[in-house]
MILO-149959 format. One record per residue (C-alpha): residue number from 1; residue in one letter; x, y, z. Coordinates in Angstrom, 3 decimals. Each point is the difference from the previous one (the first is absolute). Example, Ala and Ser with C-alpha at 12.3 -4.5 7.8 and 13.67 -1.06 7.14 Angstrom:
<drenvexs>
1, a, 12.300, -4.500, 7.800
2, s, 1.370, 3.440, -0.660
</drenvexs>
This chain:
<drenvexs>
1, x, 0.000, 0.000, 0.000
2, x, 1.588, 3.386, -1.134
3, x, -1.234, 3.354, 1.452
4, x, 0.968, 3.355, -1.239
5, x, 1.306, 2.032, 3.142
6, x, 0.570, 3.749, -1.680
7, x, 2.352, 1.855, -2.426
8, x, 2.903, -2.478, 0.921
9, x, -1.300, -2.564, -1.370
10, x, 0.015, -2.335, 2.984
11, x, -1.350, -3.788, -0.247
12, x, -0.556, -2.215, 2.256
13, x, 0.442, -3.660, -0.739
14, x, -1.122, -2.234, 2.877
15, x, 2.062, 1.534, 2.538
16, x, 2.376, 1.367, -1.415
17, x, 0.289, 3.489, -1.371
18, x, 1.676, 0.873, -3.291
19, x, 0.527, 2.435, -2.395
20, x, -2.034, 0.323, -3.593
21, x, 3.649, 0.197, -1.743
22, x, 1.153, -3.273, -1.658
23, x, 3.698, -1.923, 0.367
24, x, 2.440, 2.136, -2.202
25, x, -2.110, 3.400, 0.237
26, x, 1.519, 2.728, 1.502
27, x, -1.625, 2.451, 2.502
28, x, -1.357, 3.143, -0.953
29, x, 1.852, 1.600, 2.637
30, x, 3.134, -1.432, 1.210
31, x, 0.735, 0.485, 4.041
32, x, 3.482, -0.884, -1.112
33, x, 2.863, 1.872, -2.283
34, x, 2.423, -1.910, -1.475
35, x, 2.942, 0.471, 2.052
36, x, 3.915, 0.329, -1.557
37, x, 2.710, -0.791, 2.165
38, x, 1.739, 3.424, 1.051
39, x, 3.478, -1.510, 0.677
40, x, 1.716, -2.773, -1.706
41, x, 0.720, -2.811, 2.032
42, x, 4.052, 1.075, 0.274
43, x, -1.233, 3.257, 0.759
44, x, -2.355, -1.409, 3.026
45, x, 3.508, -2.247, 0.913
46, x, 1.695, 3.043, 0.081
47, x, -2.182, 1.863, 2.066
48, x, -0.431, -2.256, 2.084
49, x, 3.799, 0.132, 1.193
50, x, 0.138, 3.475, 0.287
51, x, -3.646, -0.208, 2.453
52, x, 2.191, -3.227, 1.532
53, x, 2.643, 2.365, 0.918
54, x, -1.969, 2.864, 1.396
55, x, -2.604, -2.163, 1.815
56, x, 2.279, -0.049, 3.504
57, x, -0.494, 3.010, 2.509
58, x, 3.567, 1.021, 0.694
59, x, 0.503, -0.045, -3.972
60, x, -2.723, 2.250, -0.654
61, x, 1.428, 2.204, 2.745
62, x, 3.555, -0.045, -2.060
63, x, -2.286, 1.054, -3.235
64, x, -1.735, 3.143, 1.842
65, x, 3.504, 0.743, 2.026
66, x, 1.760, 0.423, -3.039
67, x, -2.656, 1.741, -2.281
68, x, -0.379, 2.489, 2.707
69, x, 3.527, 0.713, 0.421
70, x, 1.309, 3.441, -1.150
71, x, 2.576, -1.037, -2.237
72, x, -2.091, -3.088, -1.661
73, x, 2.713, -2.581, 1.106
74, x, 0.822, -1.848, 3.334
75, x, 3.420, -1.381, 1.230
76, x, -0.905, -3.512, 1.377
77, x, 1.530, 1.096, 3.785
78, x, -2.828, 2.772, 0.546
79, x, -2.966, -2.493, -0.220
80, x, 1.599, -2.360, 2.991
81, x, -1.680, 2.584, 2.901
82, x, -3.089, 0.778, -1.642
83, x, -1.013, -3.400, -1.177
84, x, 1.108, -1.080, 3.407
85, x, 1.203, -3.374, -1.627
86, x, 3.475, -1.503, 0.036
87, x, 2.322, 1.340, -2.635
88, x, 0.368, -3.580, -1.537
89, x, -4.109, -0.278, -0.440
90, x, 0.027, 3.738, -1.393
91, x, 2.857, -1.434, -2.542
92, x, -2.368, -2.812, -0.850
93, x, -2.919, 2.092, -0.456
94, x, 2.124, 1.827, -2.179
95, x, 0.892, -2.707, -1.849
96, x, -3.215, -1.119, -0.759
97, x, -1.483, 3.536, -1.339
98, x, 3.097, 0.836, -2.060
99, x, -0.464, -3.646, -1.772
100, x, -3.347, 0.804, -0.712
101, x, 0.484, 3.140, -1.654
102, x, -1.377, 2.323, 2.482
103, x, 2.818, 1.612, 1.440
104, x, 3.487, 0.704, -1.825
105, x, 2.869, -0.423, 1.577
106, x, 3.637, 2.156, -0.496
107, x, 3.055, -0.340, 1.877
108, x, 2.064, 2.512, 1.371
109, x, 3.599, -1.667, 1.981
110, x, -1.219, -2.024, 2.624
111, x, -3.677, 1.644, -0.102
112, x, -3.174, -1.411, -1.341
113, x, -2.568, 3.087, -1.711
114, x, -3.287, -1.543, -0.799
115, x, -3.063, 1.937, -2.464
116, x, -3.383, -0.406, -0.878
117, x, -0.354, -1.157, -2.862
118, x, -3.045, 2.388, -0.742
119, x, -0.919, -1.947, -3.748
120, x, -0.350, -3.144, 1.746
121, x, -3.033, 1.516, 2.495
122, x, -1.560, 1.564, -2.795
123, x, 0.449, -2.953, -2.101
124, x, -1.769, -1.923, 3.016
125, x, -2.461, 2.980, 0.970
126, x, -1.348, -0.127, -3.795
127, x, -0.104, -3.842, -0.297
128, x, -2.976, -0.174, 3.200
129, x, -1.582, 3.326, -1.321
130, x, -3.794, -0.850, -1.033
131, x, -0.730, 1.119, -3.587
132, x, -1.480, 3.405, -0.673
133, x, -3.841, -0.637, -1.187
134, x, -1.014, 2.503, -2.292
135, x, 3.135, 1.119, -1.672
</drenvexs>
């Protein structure tokens, strides 16, 4: 026994409800968009180590210690007292961000002067940016 229910075309079959459209036709409006992958998947890889590296609290305090500092760069002995970490785990943390490309690191003698590496945050900033509608 089929019933109409209204515009959308609503049957019911027994108990069970279903639409008037047949297998293969295509809704007159889609509730979905076709969706197109933003970033490659060696892109996403990439990304991924660079969020890897910041995802740790003292390394994101390294990040905002040396974009904030006057001259843009950091010698490796002035973030032992602020971090409040061991200059060995500072070295690591270091480590970690220079080998994912979000600081750069130049020596000077004996000293250690770290930057951000500003391309790699926008680079990161744009990647998780939602799409502008409309434009």
């Amino acid at each position: 026994m089929e019933i109409y229910v209204g515009p959308s075309e609503y049957h019911t079959r027994g108990n069970v409800m279903t639409t008037g459209l047949q297998t293969g036709d295509a809704p007159a409006h889609p509730c979905c968009h076709p969706l197109s992958a933003p970033l490659t998947r060696g892109q996403a890889a990439e990304l991924a180590g660079v969020l890897r590296a910041l995802a740790d609290p003292a390394r994101l305090q390294i990040v905002a210690l040396v974009n904030s500092s006057p001259t843009g760069e950091v010698c490796a002995c002035d973030l032992v007292e602020p971090l409040g970490l061991a200059q060995p785990t500072v070295s690591h943390h270091l480590k970690v961000l220079s080998q994912a490309g979000v600081l750069t690191r130049q020596q000077r003698g004996n000293w250690a002067y770290y930057s951000v590496c500003c391309d790699v945050l926008s680079d990161v900033a744009s990647s998780l940016e939602p799409p502008r509608l409309g434009t």
